[in-house]
N, C-alpha and C positions, 0 to 999 in steps of 0.2 A: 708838211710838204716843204721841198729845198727851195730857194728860187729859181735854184736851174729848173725846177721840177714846171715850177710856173708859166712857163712860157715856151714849151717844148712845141715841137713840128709835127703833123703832123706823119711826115713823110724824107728820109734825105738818104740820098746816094750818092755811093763815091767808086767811080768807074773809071777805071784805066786809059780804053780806046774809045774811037770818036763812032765807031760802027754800033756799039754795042749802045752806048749814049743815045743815039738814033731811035734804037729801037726800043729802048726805055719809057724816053720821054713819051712820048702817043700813050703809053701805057697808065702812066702817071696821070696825064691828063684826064685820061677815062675814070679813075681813079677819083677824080675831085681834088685831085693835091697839085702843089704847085709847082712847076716844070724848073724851076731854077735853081729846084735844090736837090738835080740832079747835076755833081760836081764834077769833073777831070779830077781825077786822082785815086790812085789802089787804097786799102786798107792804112798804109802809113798816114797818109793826108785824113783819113775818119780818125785814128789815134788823135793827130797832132792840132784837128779840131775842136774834137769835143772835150778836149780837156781844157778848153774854155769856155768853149759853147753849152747850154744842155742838150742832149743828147733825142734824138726824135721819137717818134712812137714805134715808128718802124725804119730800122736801117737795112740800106742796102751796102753790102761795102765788095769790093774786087779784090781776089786775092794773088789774081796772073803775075803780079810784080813781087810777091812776098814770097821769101827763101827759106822759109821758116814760117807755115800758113798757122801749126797750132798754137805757137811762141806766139805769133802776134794777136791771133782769138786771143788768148790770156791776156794780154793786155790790152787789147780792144774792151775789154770785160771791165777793167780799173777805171774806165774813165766812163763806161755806159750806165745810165739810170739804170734802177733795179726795176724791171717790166719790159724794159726794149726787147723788142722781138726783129730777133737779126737774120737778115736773108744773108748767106754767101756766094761769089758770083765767081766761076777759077774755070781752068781749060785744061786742069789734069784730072784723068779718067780713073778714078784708084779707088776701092771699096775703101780699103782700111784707112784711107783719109776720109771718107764720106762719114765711115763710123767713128772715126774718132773728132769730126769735127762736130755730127752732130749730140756725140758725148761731152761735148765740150759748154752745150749747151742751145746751139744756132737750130734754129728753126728749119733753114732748108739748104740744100747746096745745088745748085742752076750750073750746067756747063756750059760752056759756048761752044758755039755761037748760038746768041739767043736766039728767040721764036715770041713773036707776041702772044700765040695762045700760054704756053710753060711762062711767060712773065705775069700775063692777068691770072692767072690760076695762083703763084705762089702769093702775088701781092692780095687778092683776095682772101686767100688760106691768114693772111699775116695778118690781115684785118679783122677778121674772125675772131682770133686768139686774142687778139689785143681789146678786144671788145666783148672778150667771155667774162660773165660777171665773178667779180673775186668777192674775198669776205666782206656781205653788207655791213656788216653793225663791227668793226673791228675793239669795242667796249665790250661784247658778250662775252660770255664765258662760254668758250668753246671746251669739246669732253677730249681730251686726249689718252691715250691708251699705248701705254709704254709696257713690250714684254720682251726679255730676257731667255734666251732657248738655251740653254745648259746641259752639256750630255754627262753623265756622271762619268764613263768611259769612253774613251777613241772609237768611234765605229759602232756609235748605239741609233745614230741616225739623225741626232741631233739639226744637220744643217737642211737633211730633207725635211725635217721638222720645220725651220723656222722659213724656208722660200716657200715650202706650201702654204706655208700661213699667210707669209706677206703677198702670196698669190688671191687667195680666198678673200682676204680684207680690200683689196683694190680689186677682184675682177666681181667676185658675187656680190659681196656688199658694197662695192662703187663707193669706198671710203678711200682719200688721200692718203700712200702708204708711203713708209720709208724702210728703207731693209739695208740695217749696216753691219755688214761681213767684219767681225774683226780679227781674225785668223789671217792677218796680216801678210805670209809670207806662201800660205797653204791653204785660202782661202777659194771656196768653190759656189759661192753666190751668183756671180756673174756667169759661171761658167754652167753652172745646172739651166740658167737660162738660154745659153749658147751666145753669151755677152762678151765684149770684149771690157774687161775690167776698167780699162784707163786708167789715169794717175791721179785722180781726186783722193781720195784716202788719204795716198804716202803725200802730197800738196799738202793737207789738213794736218799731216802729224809736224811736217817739216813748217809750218807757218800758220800756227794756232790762231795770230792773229788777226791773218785774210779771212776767217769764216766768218759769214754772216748769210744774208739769202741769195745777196747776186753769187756767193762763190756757190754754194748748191746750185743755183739753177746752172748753173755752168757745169760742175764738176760730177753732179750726176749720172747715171745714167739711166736713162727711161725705158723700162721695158714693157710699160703699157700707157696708157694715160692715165693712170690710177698710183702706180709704183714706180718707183724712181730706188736706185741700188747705189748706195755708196760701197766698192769694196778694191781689194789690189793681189796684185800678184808679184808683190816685194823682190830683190833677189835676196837669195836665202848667203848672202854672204856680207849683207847690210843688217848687221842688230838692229831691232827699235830701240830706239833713242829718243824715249819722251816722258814726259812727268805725267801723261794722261790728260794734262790738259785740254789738250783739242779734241778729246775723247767727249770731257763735257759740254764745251762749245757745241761738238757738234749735237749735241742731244737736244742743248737749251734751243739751236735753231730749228731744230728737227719739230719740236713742239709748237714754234710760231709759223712751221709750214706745210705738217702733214698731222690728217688724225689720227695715224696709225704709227706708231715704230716697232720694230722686230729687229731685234740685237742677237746677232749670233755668234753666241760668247765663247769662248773658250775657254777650259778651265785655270788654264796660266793666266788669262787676262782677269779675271775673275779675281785670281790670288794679287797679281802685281798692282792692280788698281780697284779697290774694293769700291770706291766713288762710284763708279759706273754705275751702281745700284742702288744711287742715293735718290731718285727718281723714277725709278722704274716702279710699273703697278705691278706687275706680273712676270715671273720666275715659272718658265716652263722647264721641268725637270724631268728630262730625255735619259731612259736605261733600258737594260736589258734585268732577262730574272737570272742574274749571275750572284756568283757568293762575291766577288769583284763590286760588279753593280749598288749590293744592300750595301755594302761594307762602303761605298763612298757617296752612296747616296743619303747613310746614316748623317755623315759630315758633312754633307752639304747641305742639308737641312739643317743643322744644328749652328752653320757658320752664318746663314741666311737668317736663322731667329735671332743672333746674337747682331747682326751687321745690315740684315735688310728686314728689321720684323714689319713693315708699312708695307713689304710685297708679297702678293697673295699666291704658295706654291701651287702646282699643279705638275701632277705626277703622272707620265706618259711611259709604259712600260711598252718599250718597242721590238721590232721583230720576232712576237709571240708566237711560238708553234707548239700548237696543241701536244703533250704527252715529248715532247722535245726539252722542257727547258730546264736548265741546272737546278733552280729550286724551286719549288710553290709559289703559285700565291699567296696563299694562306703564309706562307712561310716569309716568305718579302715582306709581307704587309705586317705582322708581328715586330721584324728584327725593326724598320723605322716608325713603329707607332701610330701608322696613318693605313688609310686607304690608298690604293693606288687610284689616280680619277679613272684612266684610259688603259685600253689593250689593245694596243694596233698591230692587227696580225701580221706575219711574214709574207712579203708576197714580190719575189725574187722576178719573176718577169715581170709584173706591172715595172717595179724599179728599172729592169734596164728597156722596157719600153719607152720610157722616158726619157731614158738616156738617150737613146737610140734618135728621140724627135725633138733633143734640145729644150725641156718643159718640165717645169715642174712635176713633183710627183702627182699630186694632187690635178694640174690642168691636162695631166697624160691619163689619167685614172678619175675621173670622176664618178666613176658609177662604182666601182667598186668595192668591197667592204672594208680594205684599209682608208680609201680616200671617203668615204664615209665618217668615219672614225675622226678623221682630220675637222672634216666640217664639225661635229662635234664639240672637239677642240677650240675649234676657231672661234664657236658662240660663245662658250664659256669663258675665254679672254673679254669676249667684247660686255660680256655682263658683267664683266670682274667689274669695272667701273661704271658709278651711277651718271648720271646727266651733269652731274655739278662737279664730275672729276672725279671723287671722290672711290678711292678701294673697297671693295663690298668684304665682310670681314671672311676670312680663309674659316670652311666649317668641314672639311675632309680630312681633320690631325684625329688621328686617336689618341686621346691622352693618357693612355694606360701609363703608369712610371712601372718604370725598372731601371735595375743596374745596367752600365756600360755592357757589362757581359750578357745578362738578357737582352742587350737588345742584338747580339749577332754571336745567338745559337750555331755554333760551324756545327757541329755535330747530330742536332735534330733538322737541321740545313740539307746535310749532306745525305741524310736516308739510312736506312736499316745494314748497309755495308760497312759504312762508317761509324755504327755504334758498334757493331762486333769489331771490328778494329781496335775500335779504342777500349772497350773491356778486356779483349785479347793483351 
């Protein structure tokens, strides 16, 4: 612990007008906390204190005077303990500030003019959180559970894939999730939840060196109490412009503050920064039964045993429809050597029914035989790892050898049309 840390407040606000002060103070008092450190001044005067003061347990700061409310949260953030739980107090009525402040990280947003009940209720609510027990024994060994959702092709379903997951680990299993969108520019994490992305991501690429926990709890965003969504919505005329760096940063804090992470990878990111998967337990591997599909799923297993063999594959064969699909099973499962784990069938309304209510596949469909399937899924990630962290070994490869050529048959692939063809 810091020495600021030492001797922090319980309580301090910093309030613009003398009306609003008014009706604070009484609150505060009820409260147990002590009325004098309720201050005269907006958000600038909380900045230009606490960056010599420590910073309280719970801040209240006014943002009426600030011309620039999210610019100044972000640096309210640099000078705040990591735990402060921050009320904000403004007089502009606007959703997409509400959402983007409380993206930002702040616990609640209060308009004026206040009301003594809306002030004991949020300062209550603040004291709650702040008093919710965090990790006891910070020496144990905590199990953490890193997976990797990879589609072999565009449009196999890969990112329904990895939000249902990160849905299922933080609402059914009530496990601390993280789910980082890395489709930087064309990214749909936030957006399948009906989120507003925000600028945490492109923040993280653009200044590796700010992450740590305060920038997550800030720069996230929370779409349950359980997950929390790093992702963006780049403009597509800004390259990424990064070494991967902050790619690992953010993984290494991801592990010091959720049990769960779900990366939803894309296969450029994959090739440009092979690191990504230098810690990851689990490689979930998203296809269809196309001769497309074998033929890069062959590769990406074989890229994966050469570059990531410490992660356990799992082979998700998506949008199956019965007596519809380009080639076999049988035949899939031959050209890459393995079983396939999963077949999660086609199911085109449940999908845009979810679309339709802003939800996961999985939290729009949970009775159904694909979201079924997902739960499935979901166990099997979380057994991949034993209690002590540790990868349980991959036992679904078939290890038959054969030649390159054996193993992507196009022509006993393609069926009885395509052999007369080619003796013709």
């Amino acid at each position: 612990m810091s020495p600021k840390n030492a001797n922090r407040d319980a309580f301090a606000a910093f309030i613009c007008d003398d009306a609003a002060l008014d009706m604070l103070r009484p609150a505060v008092v009820d409260m147990g906390w002590a009325p004098e450190k309720c201050h005269r001044g907006g958000l600038r005067n909380a900045i230009q204190s606490l960056s010599i003061t420590a910073s309280p347990n719970i801040l209240m700061v006014d943002l009426s005077e600030s011309g620039d409310p999210l610019n100044d949260i972000n640096a309210l953030a640099e000078v705040c303990e990591p735990g402060t739980v921050v009320i904000a107090v403004g007089q502009v009525n606007d959703v997409r500030l509400y959402r983007d402040l409380m993206a930002s990280g702040i616990q609640d947003y209060l308009l004026k003019p206040l009301n003594t009940g809306q002030l004991r209720d949020a300062l209550v609510q603040a004291q709650a959180i702040f008093a919710a027990p965090k990790n006891q024994d910070p020496g144990a060994i905590k199990r953490h559970v890193s997976t990797a959702v990879v589609g072999t092709r565009g449009g196999v379903g890969a990112s329904t894939i990895a939000t249902s997951l990160a849905w299922l680990f933080s609402s059914d299993h009530k496990l601390p999730t993280a789910l980082l969108d890395l489709d930087v520019h064309f990214g749909t994490g936030a957006l399948t939840l009906d989120l507003e992305p925000g600028r945490g991501l492109t923040d993280a690429i653009d200044n590796p060196s700010r992450i740590d926990g305060l920038f997550l709890e800030r720069a996230m965003i929370r779409a349950n109490d359980n997950l929390a969504i790093l992702s963006a919505e780049a403009p597509i005329n800004s390259p990424l412009m990064t070494d991967g760096s902050a790619f690992i940063q953010l993984e290494e804090e991801f592990r010091q503050s959720f049990e769960m992470t779900v990366i939803d990878l894309p296969r450029n990111m994959l090739i440009n920064f092979p690191h990504l998967l230098g810690d990851v337990n689990v490689v979930v591997l998203a296809t269809e039964l196309t001769l497309a599909g074998a033929r890069d799923a062959i590769r990406l297993l074989s890229w994966l045993k050469v570059n990531a063999g410490h992660a356990r594959p799992i082979i998700v064969a998506n949008k199956i429809q019965p007596g519809a699909n380009e080639i076999s099973r049988a035949d899939f499962e031959a050209s890459i050597e393995r079983k396939i784990d999963f077949m999660v069938p086609y199911d085109i309304k449940a999908a845009s029914n979810a679309a339709k209510l802003g939800q996961t596949f999985i939290a729009a469909n949970s009775s159904s035989k694909a979201g079924g399937m997902l739960r499935d899924i979901g166990q099997m990630v979380i057994n991949s790892v034993d209690e002590g962290g540790a990868t349980t070994p991959d036992t679904g490869g078939d290890k038959r050898k054969s030649s390159l050529l054996g193993k992507f048959d196009l022509k006993k692939m393609l069926g009885p049309k395509a052999k007369a063809g080619a003796t013709a």
